[in-house]
Each structure stands twice: as structure tokens, then as C-alpha cells.
C-alpha positions as CSV (number, residue, x, y, z in Angstrom):
1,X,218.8,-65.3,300.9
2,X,220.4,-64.2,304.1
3,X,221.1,-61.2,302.4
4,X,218.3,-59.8,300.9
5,X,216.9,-60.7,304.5
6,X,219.3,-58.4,306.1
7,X,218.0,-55.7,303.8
8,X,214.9,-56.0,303.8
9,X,215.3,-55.9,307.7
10,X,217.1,-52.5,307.5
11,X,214.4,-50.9,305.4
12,X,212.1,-52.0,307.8
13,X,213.9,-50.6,310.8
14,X,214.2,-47.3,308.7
15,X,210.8,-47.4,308.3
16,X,210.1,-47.3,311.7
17,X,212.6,-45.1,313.2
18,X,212.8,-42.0,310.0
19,X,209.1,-40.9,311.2
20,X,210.4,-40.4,314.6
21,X,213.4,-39.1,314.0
22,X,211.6,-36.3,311.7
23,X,209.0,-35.8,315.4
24,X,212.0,-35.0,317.2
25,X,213.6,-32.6,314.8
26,X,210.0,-31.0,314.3
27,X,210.1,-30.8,318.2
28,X,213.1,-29.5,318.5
29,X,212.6,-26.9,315.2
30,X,209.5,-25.2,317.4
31,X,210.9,-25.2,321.0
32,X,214.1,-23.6,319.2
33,X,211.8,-21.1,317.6
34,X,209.7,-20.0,321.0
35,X,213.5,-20.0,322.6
36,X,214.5,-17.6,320.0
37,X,211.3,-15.2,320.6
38,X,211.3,-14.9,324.0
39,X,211.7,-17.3,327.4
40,X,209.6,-14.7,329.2
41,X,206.6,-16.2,326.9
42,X,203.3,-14.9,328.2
43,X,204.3,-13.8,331.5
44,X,202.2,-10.4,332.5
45,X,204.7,-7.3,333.0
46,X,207.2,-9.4,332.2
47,X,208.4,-7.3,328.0
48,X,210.6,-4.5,327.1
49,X,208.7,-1.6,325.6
50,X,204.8,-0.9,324.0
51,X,203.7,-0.4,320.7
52,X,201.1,2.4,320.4
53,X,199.2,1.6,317.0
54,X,197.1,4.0,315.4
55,X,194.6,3.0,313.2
56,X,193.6,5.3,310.1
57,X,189.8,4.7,310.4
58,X,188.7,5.7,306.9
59,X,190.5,3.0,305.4
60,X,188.8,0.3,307.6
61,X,185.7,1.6,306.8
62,X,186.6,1.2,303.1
63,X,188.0,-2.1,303.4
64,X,185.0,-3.4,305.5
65,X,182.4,-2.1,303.1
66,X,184.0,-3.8,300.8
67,X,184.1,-7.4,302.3
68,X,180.7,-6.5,303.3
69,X,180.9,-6.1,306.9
70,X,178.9,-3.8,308.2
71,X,178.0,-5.0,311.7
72,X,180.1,-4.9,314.9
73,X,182.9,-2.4,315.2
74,X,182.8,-1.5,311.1
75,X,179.4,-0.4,312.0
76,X,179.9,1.8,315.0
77,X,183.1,3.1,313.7
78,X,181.9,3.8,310.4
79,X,178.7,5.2,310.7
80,X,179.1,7.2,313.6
81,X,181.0,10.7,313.8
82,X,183.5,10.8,311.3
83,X,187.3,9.5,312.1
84,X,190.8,10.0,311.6
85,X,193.6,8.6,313.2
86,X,191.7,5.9,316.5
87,X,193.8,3.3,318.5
88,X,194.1,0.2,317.4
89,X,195.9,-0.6,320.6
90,X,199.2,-0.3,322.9
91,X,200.6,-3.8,322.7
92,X,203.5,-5.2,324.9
93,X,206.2,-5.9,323.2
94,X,210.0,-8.5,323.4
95,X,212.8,-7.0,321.4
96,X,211.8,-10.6,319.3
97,X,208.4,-10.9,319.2
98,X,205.3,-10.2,321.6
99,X,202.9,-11.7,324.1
100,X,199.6,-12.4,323.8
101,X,196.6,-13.8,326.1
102,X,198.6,-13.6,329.0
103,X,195.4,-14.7,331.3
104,X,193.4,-17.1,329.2
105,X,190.4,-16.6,331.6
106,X,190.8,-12.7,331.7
107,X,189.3,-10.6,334.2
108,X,186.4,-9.4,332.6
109,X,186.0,-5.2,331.8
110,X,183.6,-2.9,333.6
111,X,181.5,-1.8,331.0
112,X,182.2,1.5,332.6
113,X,185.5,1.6,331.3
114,X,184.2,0.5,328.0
115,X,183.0,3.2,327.7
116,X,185.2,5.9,328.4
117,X,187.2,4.7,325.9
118,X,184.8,4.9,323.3
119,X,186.7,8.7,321.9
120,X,189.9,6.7,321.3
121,X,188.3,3.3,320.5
122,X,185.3,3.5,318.5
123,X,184.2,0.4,319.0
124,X,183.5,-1.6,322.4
125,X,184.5,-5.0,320.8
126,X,187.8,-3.7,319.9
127,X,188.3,-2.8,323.5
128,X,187.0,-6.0,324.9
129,X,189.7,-7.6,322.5
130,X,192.7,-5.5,322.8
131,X,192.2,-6.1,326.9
132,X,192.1,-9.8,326.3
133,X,194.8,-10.1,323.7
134,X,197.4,-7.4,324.8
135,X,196.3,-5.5,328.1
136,X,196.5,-8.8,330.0
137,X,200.3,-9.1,329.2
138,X,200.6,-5.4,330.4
139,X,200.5,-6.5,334.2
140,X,198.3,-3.5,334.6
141,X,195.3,-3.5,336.1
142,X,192.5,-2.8,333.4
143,X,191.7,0.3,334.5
144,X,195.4,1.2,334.5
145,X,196.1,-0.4,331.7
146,X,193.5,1.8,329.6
147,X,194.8,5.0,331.6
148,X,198.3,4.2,330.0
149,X,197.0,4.0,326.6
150,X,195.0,7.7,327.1
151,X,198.5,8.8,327.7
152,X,200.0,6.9,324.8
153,X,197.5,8.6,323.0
154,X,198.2,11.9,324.6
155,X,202.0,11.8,324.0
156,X,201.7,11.6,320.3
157,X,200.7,14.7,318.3
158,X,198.8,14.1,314.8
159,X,200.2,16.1,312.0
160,X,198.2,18.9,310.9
161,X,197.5,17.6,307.4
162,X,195.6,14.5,308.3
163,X,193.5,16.0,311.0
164,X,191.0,16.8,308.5
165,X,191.2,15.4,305.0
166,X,188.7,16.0,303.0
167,X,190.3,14.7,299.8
168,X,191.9,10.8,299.1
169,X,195.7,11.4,299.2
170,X,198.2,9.7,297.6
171,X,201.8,9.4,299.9
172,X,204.8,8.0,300.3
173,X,204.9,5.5,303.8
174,X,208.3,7.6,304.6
175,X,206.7,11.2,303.6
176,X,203.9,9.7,306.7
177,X,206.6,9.0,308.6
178,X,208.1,12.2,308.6
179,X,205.0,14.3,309.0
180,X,204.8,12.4,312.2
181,X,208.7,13.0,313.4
182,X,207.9,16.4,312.3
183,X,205.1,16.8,314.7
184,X,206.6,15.3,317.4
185,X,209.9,16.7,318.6
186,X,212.3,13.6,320.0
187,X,211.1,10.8,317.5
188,X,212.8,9.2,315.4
189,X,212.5,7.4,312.3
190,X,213.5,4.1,314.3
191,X,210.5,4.4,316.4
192,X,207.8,5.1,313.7
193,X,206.6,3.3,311.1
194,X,203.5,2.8,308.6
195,X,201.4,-0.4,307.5
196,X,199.4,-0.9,304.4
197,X,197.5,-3.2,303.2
198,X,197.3,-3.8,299.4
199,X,196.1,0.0,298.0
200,X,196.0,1.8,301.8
201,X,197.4,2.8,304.5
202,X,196.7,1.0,307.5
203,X,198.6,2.3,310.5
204,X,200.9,4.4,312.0
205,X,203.0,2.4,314.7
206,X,205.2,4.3,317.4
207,X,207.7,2.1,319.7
208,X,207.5,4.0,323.2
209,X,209.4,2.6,326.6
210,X,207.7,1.3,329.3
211,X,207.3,4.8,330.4
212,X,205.7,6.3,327.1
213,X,209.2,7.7,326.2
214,X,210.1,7.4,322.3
215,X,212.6,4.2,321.6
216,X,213.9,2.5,318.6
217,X,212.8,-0.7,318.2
218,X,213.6,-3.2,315.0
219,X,210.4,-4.8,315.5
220,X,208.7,-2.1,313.4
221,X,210.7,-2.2,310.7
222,X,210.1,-5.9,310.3
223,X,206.8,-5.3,309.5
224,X,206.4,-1.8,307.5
225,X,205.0,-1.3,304.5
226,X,207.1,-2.1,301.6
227,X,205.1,0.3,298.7
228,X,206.0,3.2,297.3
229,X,203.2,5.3,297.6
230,X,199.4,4.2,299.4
231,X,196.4,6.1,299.4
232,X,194.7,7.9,302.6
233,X,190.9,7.6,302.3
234,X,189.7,10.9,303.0
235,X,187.7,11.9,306.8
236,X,183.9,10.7,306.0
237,X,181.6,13.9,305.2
238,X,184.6,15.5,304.6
């Protein structure tokens, strides 16, 4: 009797304490895990270099037509004049992942600068967004912040061929690539790379330093696109 008391005492202590020992290694599992991104979490100015993404327009517009959106930014961006390459954003970056919402109550924009971004970012909601999301972690001002990404923008040539396709085209993620090193004297293949989506290509990323200079970063690579060949949408009314 004694016995089976004593064990059915040690289940019951087991019982109690495995949940809790499972918290703490659950604990322990995420504050490892923000550790190992970055201890500089969220703090403005406070990253090592910016990722300029450009955004190949005519595939969002083919992708949002087919989910069906066809308010908001698909709407302005897709039905106004026709697109090729627009920012997506410049997004502060750790050598292990990035910041985001560095001011959860964000300064809000002057619609002002809203729009005089509206050549590079078709869309005001995207800009609203990219300010709260990334531009907050920038410890810019916004009206400096968007001035840096006009000179992103600036820095980076757009290879002849996709300035105005008129036809879809079928390529290689590394023949994009290329064009794009080609274009642009001083980058490298460590500091470009595309995203796709399932058929399409998305984006074309560049890792630039704090002062818009070309950099390698292994970031990028992390998350390229892993087909062999993607389609390019051609220019709309082209």
C-alpha cells in the first residue's frame, strides 16, 4: 500500500511540475531566439545597413486582380500610368534580422510628403505603411527619411531591357541579377537579389550601407527566390 502510494504521489508531483518545466524551456526557447536576432531590438537608428526593395509593379497588379483586390493601392497603382520597377521600401536592417515599428504611436506624415512620393510610391497607403513599419526604425526624421529613399532610388540604375516591356518574359532570378550588376558598376552579386512568388517575379532587393553605398549582406540570400526561371508581366498598355 505504502508503495503504490509513493507512486502515485510521484505522478502526481510530475504532473504538476512537467507543464512548468515545458513554460520555462518555451521561455527560454523565445528570449534565446530575440537574443540571437538582435539586442538592439527596435531601437530607432540603432541597425547596420538598408535594404532598397524594388517592387515589379506589373506583377502586383496581376496578382491583385487575381485575388480580386482592386481597391486601395492595387487600384491606384494599377490603373493609373503604367509601371515598372516602384519602391516597395528601404527597410533598416541587423546582419540577423530587422526592426520594425520602432514608435508604436508614430508621428503621423504630412500629407505633403505623401505626396511627393507618389512617382516612386504609387500608392499613399504604401507610404503611410512603409513610414510606420520601417522609416520609424530609420531614426530619420520623416521628411529625411523619404529624402534617403529618393536617393536609394537614385543610386540604382534599371537595366535597359525592363524599362519598357511590352512583352511577358520568361528569366532566370540570376540572369535579373546580372542585368542589374551589369547596370550598375560596383555591385555585386552579394548585394542583389530577386523574390518571386509562385509563377512571378516579385522584387529586386539591393543591400546598401548606411550611406547608400553597395554592401554584401547574407540576409538576402536567405530569402531569394529558389526557381529556375519566373515570368515578368509585361509594362501595362505596353
Amino acid at each position: 500500500m505504502f508503495h503504490f502510494r509513493l507512486h502515485s504521489f510521484s505522478r502526481l508531483v510530475i504532473s504538476l511540475t512537467l507543464p512548468l518545466v515545458l513554460a520555462a524551456g518555451l521561455l527560454s526557447l523565445a528570449a534565446g531566439g530575440a537574443r540571437a536576432q538582435d539586442k538592439r531590438q527596435n531601437a530607432p537608428g540603432e541597425f547596420d545597413f538598408y535594404v532598397l526593395s524594388l517592387s515589379w509593379s506589373p506583377s502586383f497588379c496581376e496578382e491583385a486582380a487575381e485575388r480580386g483586390r482592386s481597391g486601395g493601392r492595387a487600384n491606384i497603382q494599377c490603373e493609373g500610368r503604367p509601371y515598372s520597377f516602384v519602391v516597395h521600401g528601404l527597410w533598416p536592417q541587423y546582419e540577423n534580422g530587422f526592426p520594425e515599428y520602432c514608435q508604436r504611436l508614430s508621428p503621423r506624415l504630412n500629407r505633403s510628403i505623401v505626396s511627393s512620393m507618389l512617382d516612386l510610391m504609387p500608392a499613399p497607403g504604401l507610404i503611410f505603411n512603409e513610414w510606420d513599419k520601417h522609416g520609424t526604425c530609420s531614426g530619420l526624421t520623416d521628411r529625411n527619411y523619404f529624402e534617403t529613399i529618393r536617393k536609394a532610388r537614385a543610386a540604382i540604375k534599371i537595366p535597359a531591357e525592363y524599362l519598357d516591356l511590352s512583352q511577358a518574359k520568361t528569366v532566370a532570378p540570376g540572369e535579373v541579377e546580372e542585368a542589374f550588376i551589369k547596370a550598375n558598376p560596383g555591385l555585386s552579386n552579394a548585394a542583389v537579389s530577386v523574390t518571386c512568388n509562385r509563377t512571378r517575379l516579385s522584387e529586386v532587393r539591393i543591400c546598401l550601407s548606411k550611406d547608400l553605398q553597395f554592401r554584401a549582406c547574407d540576409e538576402l540570400e536567405r530569402r531569394a527566390c529558389r526557381r529556375d526561371q519566373v515570368t515578368m508581366p509585361p509594362i501595362r498598355g505596353g
